[in-house]
N, C-alpha and C positions, 0 to 999 in steps of 0.2 A: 736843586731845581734851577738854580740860577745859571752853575754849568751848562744843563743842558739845553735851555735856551738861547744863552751864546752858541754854541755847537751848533742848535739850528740856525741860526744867524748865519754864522760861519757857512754852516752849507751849501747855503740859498745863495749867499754872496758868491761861494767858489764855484757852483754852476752855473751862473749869471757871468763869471767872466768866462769860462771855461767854451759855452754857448759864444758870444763874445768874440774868443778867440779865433774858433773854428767858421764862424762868421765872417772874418779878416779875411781867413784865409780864402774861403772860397768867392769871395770879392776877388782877392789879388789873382786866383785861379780864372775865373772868369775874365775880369781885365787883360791877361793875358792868351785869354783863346778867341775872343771873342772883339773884331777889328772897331765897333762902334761903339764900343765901350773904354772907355782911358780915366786912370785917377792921378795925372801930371798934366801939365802943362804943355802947351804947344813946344816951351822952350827945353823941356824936360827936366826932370828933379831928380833927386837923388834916391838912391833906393829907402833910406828912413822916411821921407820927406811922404814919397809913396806909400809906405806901409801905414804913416800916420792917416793919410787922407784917408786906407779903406778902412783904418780902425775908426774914423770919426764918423765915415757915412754908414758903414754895421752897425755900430753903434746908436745915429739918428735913426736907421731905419726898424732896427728894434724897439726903440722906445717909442716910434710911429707904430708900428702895426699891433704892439701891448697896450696901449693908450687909444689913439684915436680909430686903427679898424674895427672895433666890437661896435665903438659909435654910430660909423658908415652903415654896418652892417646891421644895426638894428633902425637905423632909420629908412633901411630899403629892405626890410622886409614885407612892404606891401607889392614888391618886385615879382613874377611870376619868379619860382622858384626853379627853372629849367636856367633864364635870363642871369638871375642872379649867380649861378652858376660860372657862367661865363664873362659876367661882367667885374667878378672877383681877379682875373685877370688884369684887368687894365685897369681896376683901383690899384690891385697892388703894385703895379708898374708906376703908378702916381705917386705911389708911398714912397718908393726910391728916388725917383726923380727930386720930390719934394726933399729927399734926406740928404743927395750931394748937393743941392742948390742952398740947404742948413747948416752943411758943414763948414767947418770952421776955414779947413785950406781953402774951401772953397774952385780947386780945382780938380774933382769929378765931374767926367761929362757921361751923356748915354744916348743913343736915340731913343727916340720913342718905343718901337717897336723892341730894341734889346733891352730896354726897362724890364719891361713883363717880362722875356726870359730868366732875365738878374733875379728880378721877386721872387717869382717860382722858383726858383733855385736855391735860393737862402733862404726861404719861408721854409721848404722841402730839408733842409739841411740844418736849420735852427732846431726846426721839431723835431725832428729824428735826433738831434743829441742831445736836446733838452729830457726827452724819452727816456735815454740810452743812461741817460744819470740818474735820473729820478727812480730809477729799477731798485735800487738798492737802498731807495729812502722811506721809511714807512708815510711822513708826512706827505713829502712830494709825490707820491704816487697818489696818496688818497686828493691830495688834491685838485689834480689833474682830471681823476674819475669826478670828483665834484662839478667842476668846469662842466661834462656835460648838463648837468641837470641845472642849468641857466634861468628856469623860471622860477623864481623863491616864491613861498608861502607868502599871503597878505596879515595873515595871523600865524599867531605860535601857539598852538598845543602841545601838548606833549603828541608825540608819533605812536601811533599804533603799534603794539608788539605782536596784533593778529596779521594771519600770512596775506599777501596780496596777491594777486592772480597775474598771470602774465598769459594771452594766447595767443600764440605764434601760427599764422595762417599760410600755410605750405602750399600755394595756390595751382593747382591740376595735378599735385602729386599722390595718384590712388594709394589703396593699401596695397596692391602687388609690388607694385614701384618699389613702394619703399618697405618693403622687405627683401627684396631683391636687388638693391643701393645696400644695405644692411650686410647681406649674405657678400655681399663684391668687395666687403672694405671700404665703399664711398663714404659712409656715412658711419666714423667710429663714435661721435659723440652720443648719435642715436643706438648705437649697438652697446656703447655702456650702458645706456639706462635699461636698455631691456634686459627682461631673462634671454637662459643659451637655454630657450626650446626649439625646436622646428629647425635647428641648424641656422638661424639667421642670425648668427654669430659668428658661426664657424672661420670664417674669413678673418676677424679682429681676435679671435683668441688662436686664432693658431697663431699670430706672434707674439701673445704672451707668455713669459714661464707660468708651468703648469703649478696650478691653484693660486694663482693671480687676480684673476676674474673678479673683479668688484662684486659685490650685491644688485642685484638689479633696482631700480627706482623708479621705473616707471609696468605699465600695460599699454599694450596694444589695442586697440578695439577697431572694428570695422565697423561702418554704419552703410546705411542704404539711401539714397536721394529719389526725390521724386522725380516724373518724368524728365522733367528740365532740370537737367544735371549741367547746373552752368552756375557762375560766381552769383548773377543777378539774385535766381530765388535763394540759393543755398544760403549768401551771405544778408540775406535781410531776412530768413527766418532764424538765423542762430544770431544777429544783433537783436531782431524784436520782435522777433518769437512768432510770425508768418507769415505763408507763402502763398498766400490766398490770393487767385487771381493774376498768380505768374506766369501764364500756360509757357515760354519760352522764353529766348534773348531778347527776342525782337519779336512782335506779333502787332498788328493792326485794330484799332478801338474804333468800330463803326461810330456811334454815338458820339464820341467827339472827333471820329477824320483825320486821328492822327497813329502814327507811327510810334510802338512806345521802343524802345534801345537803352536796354538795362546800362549798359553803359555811356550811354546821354548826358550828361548833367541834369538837364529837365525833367528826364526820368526819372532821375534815381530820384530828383528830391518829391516827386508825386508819389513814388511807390514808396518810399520813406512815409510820406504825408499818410499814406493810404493806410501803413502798418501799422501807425499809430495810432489811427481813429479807431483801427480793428482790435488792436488789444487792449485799448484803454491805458500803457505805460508806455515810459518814454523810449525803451530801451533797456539794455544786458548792462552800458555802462552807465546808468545815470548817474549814478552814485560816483563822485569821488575817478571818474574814467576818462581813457584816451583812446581815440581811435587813430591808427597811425596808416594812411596807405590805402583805405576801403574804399567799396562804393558807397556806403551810408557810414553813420556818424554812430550807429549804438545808443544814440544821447548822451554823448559823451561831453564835458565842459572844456577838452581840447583834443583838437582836432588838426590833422598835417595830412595833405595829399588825399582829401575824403571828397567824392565826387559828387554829392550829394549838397555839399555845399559848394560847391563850384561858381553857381549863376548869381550867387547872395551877393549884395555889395558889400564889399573887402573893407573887414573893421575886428575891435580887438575881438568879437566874438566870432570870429570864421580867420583866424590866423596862428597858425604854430609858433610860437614862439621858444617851447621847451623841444630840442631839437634842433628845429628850423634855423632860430640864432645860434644855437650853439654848433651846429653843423657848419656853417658858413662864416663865424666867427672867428675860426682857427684858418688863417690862407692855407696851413698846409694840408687841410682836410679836400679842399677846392682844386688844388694842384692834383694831389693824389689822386682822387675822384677823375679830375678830365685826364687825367695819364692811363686810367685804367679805363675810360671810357674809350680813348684812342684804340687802344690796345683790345676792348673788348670788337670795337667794329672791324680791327686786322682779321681779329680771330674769326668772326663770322663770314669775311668775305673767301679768308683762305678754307674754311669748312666747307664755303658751299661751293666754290669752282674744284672742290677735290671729289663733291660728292657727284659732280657734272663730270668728271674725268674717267669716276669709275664707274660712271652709268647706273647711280643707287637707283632704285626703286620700291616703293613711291616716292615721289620728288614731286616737289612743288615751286615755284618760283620765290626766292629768297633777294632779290633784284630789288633798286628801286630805294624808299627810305627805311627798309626792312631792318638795314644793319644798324641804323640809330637806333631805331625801338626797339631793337635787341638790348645796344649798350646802354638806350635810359633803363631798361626794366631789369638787366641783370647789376649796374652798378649804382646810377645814380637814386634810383628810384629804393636800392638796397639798402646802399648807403645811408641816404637823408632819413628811411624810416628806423633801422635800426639805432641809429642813433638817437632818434625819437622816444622810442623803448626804455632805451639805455636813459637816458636823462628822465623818462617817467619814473623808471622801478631807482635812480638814486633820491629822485623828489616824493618818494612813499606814495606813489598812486595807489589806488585799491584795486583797481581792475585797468588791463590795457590789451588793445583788441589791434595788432597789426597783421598786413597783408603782402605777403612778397613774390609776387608774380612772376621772379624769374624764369621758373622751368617751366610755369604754363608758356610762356612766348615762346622760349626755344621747342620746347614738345611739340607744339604747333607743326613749326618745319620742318622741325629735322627727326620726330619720332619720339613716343615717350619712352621706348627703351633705348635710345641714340646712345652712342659716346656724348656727344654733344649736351644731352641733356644731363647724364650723369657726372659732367662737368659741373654741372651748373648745381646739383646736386650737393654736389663736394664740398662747394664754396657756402651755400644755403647751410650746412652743418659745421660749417667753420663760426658762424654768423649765432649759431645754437651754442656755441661751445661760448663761446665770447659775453651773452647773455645769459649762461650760467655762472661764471667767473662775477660778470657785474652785481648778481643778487647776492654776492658774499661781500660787498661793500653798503649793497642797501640798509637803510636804515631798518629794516622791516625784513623778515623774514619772506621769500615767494614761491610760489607753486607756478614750475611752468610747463603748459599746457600745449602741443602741438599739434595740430590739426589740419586738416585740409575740406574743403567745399566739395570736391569732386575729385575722381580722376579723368585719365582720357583712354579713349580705345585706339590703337592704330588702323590703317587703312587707306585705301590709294579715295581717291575723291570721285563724288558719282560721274564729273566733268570727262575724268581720262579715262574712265575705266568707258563710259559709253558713248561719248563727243558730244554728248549735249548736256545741259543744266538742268535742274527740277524745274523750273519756270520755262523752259525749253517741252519740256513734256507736259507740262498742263497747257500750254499752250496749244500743243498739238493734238489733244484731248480736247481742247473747245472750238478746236477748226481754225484756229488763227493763225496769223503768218509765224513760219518760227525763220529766226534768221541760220545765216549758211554756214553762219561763224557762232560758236557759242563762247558768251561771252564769262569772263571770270566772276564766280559771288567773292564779294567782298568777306573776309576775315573780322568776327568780331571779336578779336583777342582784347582783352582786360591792359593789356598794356600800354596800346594806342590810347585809350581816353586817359590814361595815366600821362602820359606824351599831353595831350589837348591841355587836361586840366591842370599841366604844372607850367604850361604855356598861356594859361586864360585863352583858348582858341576852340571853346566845343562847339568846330563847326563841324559840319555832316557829312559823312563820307561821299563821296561819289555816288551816283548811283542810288542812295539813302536818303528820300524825300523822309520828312516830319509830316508832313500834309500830302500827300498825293491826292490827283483831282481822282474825284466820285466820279468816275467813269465804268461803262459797263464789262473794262476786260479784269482779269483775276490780278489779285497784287499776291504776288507771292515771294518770300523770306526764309533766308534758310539759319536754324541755327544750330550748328554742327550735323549731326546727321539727323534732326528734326526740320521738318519743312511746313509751312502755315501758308493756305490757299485760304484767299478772302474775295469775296463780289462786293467793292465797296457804296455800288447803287443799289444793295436790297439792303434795307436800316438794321435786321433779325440776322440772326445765325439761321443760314440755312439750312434746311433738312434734304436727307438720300434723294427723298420724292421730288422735290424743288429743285436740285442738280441734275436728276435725271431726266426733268423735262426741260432745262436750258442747255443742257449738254450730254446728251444722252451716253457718248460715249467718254467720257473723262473719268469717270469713277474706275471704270472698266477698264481703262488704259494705264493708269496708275496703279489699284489692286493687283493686276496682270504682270506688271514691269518686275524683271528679274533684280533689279535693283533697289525694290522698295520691300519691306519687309510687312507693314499691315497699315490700313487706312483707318481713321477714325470718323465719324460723319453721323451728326442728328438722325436722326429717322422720328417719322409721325407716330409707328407704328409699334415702336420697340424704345421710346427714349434717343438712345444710341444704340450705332453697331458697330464691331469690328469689320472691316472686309480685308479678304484676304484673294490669294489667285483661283483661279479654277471654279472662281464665283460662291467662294466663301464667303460668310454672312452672318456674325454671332454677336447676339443682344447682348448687351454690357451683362445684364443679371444674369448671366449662364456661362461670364467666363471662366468661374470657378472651375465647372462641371465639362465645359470646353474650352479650352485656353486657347485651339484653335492654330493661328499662328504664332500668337505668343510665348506658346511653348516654349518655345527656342529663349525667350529672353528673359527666363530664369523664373522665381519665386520673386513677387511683388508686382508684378508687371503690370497685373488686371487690377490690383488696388490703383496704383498709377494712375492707372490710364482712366479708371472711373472719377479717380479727382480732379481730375484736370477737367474733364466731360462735362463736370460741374459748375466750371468758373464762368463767370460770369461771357468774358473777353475771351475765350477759344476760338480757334480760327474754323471757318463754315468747314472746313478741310484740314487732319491735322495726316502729316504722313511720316512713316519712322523710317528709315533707311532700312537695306536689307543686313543681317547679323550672320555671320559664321561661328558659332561655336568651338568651332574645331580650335580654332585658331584667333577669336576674341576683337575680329577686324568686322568693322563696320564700316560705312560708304559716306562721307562728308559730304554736305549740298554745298559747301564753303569750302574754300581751296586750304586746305590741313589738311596734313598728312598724322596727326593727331587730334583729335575731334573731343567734343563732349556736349551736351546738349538735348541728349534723345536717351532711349531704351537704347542696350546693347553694349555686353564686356564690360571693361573698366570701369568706364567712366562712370558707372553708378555705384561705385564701390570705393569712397575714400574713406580715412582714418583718421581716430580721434585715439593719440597717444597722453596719456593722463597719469601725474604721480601717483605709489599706491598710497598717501597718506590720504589721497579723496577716497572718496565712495564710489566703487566700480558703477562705471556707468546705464547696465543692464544686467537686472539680473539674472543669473543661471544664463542658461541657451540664449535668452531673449537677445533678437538684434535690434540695435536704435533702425528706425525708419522715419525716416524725413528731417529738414531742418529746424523743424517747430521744437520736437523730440528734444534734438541735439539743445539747443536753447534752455528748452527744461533743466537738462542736467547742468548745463554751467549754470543755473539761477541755482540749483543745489547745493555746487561746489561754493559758489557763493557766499550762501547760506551756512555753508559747515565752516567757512574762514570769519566769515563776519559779524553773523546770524543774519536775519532777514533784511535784504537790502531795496530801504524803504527810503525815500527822496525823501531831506529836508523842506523844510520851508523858510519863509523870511521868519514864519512866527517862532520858531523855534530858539530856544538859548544860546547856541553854539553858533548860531549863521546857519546855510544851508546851499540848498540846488533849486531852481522852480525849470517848469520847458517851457518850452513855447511849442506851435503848433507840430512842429518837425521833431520833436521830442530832443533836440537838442540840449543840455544842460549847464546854468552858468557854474564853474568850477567851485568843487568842491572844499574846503580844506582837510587836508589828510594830517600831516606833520611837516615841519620846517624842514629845510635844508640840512643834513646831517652835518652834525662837528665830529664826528669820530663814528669809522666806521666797521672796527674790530680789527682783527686779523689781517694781515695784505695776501695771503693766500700764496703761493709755492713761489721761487725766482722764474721757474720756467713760464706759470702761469703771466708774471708782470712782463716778461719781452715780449710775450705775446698780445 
């Protein structure tokens, strides 16, 4: 025993100088490339004399950024987390500065400005061969995975040996998508878990030798969304179980005069408030959870990059600290990050002047701060959450609810079947493979669970296809000026308020009043290929009969329009109707028996569209875009060239991929329909890991969880920080 603790000794020593070494060297490489940088003297030294001084400042500046950056770094995590980002750069350029002005020759100089390059560079070069050593070490590796999971237990239990849930939120990627990512080889880690039926293999085994083919591990399932197939409703009925009173993204609340924007801060934490009071519990994770990346919180007791708590004053109960520090704690996590954010904004500008050369079509304008909110939502925003994750499931969480919005942003633009997006695809399953690897060091055995909110439909935007806007045509339906130039609807992609809220900046788009004045013309909102017409001076949802005597011709001009596919609209006389063109006209209770226009938009539509009819907050006017079938394209009132939002194609069709050790999710034929649905069943899977997951109290023996109004929950205890975490799992697996 005694051996081989010296042996580890020894180890840790001989990568410690080894890291060290190659430290030296890439100082002395630097010093020499690099003109405002020198480790001699004006009068010059000798080459020893030189090798000592960058062995002394490698040296300080390593036991500066091991010792005092995790300090820096968790005393500015009340820093917006986009800032701190960036502002890891020019600490660490300080760490250097401070190490040759420590060293012993004392004659290291640097500017300021080639500081920060030096840091980056040796922080980039320390970790990558600290890395590179530690591959071969069973302790050093497990330790390394440890490091993330940075928030320790305040008590020690023994750790759960029942499994913990992990659900990975694939944000706009439907289920054709992603069997079709499957079928193309993008996505081999998803293609092992599933069976080889339907051919959505076929691509990843045809390069294996034959009967190769792992076991399958998971099922596919499809579920169905209600009308408003958008993160807002999806992702607060399957955090707390409904979607009551979402009719959309964005729709207008006479009664209070405001504007609500699922991705708001202010909103989210009303419709948070709202879901709460409605089901009487806090939340999917009260228990023992984290939500990583959402617009609402799950009542989770930690919480990184959740929108809902966004406008709270910044305190230990609205701050990540598992993750968040550990993500930004390592400089070389922060280098890497902005190198691949650089590189993600090359890549978007060179995609879209290539798609302007070759004349794509649909195109939409990708101009403007387009290619940053690309690079926060495909890296940093990937980045900081997966790491999140990662440091929940090695801290034994029980449930963790994260959301990675990459492909919705890109889908947006550039098309959910793009190159472009199956790019982003690719990487999104590199990110799955890397959180299966880490549940083989977890304390805790975990089920993980991948799912998405929605998908999207393609389609050119109602703007180009007919030069004017949906607000443009109700306008001209109630006889008002329409302008000569129709102007662009703003985009409500989930990633811009990811952008805002990692900035503390949720200010309001352009264009996007919270309060608009109670004036007598229409406020009209589009979200994806759903559009909500409001009279904000009549206080009621107005009825057919009431529009048709202030505007006789608006109904009829919108039902009519070759771009709108059916109207929705109170009536005195019927409840509701559908209206459709050619002066169609069908009572909600007869779309069974007439589906009318919605024929076209599959099985579900009329349930849909009756619940929505119901909510409280429906706009006096709801209208769907027109749908093709043939070809699964629908017409965006918002400038996407990838949509979601309304009835029509994809977008109401995303996937809940689930291991077979749960309980299939519906049985026989039955398809899940709605987010409430979906909720049910993880409260199930739940229950089959955990048995019933019931919030402690203070009064309880163990300590516990209580909420507060937002369903919020203060942190639970699970198990400590593991000492030993089995196996290290393949060599291949640990380079990666």
């Amino acid at each position: 025993m005694r051996g081989v603790r010296w042996r580890r000794v020894a180890g840790q020593l001989g990568r410690i100088v080894a890291v060290w070494a190659v430290s030296t060297l890439t100082m002395l490489a630097l010093a020499a490339v690099l003109p405002d940088f020198r480790l001699q003297s004006a009068d010059g030294d000798s080459a020893t004399r030189i090798a000592v001084t960058a062995a002394c400042g490698a040296g300080a500046f390593g036991v500066l950024s091991a010792v005092v950056w995790p300090l820096l770094v968790r005393l500015l995590l009340l820093v917006p987390a986009l800032v701190l980002g960036l502002l890891v750069f020019f600490l660490n350029g300080s760490l250097l500065l401070l190490a040759l002005r420590i060293s012993p020759s004392g004659h290291g100089q640097a500017a300021p400005e080639t500081a920060v390059i030096v840091a980056a560079v040796m922080s980039a070069v320390a970790s990558a061969t600290g890395a590179a050593l530690a591959v071969r070490d069973d302790e050093a590796y497990r330790r390394r995975l440890h490091r993330l999971a940075a928030r320790r237990r305040r008590s020690d239990p023994p750790c759960p040996t029942t499994p913990g849930l992990v659900l990975v939120q694939l944000d706009g990627v439907g289920h054709d998508v992603l069997r079709d990512a499957v079928g193309k080889g993008l996505m081999p880690t998803v293609a092992r878990w599933l069976p080889a039926d339907d051919g959505i293999r076929s691509a990843v085994d045809g390069i294996r030798p034959a009967g190769d083919s792992p076991p399958p591990t998971h099922r596919l399932t499809p579920w169905r969304t209600d009308w408003s197939s958008q993160t807002g409703a999806s992702q607060l009925g399957i955090l707390h179980g409904s979607t009551f009173d979402v009719p959309a993204f964005r729709w207008y609340e006479k009664d209070r005069g405001e504007v609500m924007v699922c991705n708001r801060p202010t909103s989210a934490a009303e419709l948070q408030r709202r879901a709460v009071l409605r089901t009487g519990g806090g939340g999917l994770l009260t228990v023992d959870g984290a939500s990583r990346g959402n617009l609402f919180s799950g009542g989770a007791g930690e919480q990184a990059l959740v929108l809902s708590i966004a406008t709270r004053r910044r305190g230990r109960e609205n701050r990540s600290r598992a993750g968040y520090f550990a993500y930004f704690s390592d400089p070389a996590n922060a280098v890497r990050t902005a190198l691949s954010f650089v590189a993600e904004v090359a890549r978007e500008i060179g995609q879209s002047v290539r798609a302007r050369i070759r004349g794509q079509r649909p195109r939409v304008s990708r101009g403007g701060l387009y290619p940053l909110v690309r690079a926060f939502a495909t890296v940093v925003e990937r980045d900081v959450v997966v790491a999140a994750v990662m440091g929940d499931m090695l801290a034994g969480r029980t449930a963790v609810y994260a959301d990675l919005v990459a492909y919705d942003e890109v889908a947006h633009h550039s098309g959910p079947y793009s190159r472009d997006a199956g790019k982003v695809l690719q990487r999104l399953d590199r990110c799955l493979a890397l959180l299966e690897r880490v549940a083989e060091h977890a304390p805790r055995p975990y089920r993980i669970v991948v799912l998405s909110d929605h998908g999207q439909s393609p389609g050119e935007t109602f703007r180009s296809r007919y030069g004017l806007t949906l607000a443009d045509l109700v306008r001209a339906g109630c006889g008002l000026h329409v302008p000569r130039r129709a102007e662009r609807t703003r985009s409500g992609a989930e990633a811009r308020a990811a952008v805002r809220a990692a900035l503390r900046r949720p200010v309001e788009e352009k264009g996007e009043q919270q309060r608009p004045a109670r004036g007598s013309e229409p406020i009209v909102l589009a979200s994806g290929n759903l559009g909500l017409v409001s009279f904000p001076d009549v206080p009621h949802r107005m009825t057919k009969e009431e529009i048709d005597a202030r505007h006789p011709a608006l109904l009829t001009t919108l039902a009519n329009h070759p771009g709108i596919g059916f109207v929705l609209v109170a009536s005195e006389e019927h409840d509701g109707v559908v209206l459709g063109p050619h002066g169609t006209e069908i009572p909600l209770a007869e779309l069974d028996d007439r589906p009318g226009p919605l024929a076209r938009f599959g099985p579900g539509a009329a349930a849909a569209v009756r619940r929505t009819h119901s909510f409280p907050h429906t706009a006096d006017i709801m209208v769907n875009s027109a749908f093709d079938p043939a070809d699964g394209e629908v017409l965006a009132f918002e400038e996407q060239i990838g949509s979601h939002g309304g009835l029509g194609g994809a977008q109401s069709r995303p996937f809940l991929l689930s291991p077979l050790e749960l309980s299939a999710p519906a049985a026989g034929e039955e398809e899940l329909t709605g987010a409430e649905q979906v909720h049910r069943v993880l409260r199930r899977w739940l229950d089959e890991l955990n048995g019933p997951q019931v919030p402690l109290t203070d009064d309880t023996e163990d300590g516990g969880t209580e909420t507060d109004g937002t369903g919020a929950a203060a942190p639970v205890s699970a198990c400590p920080a593991p000492a030993d975490t089995g196996p290290r799992g393949t060599e291949d697996e640990r380079a990666a």
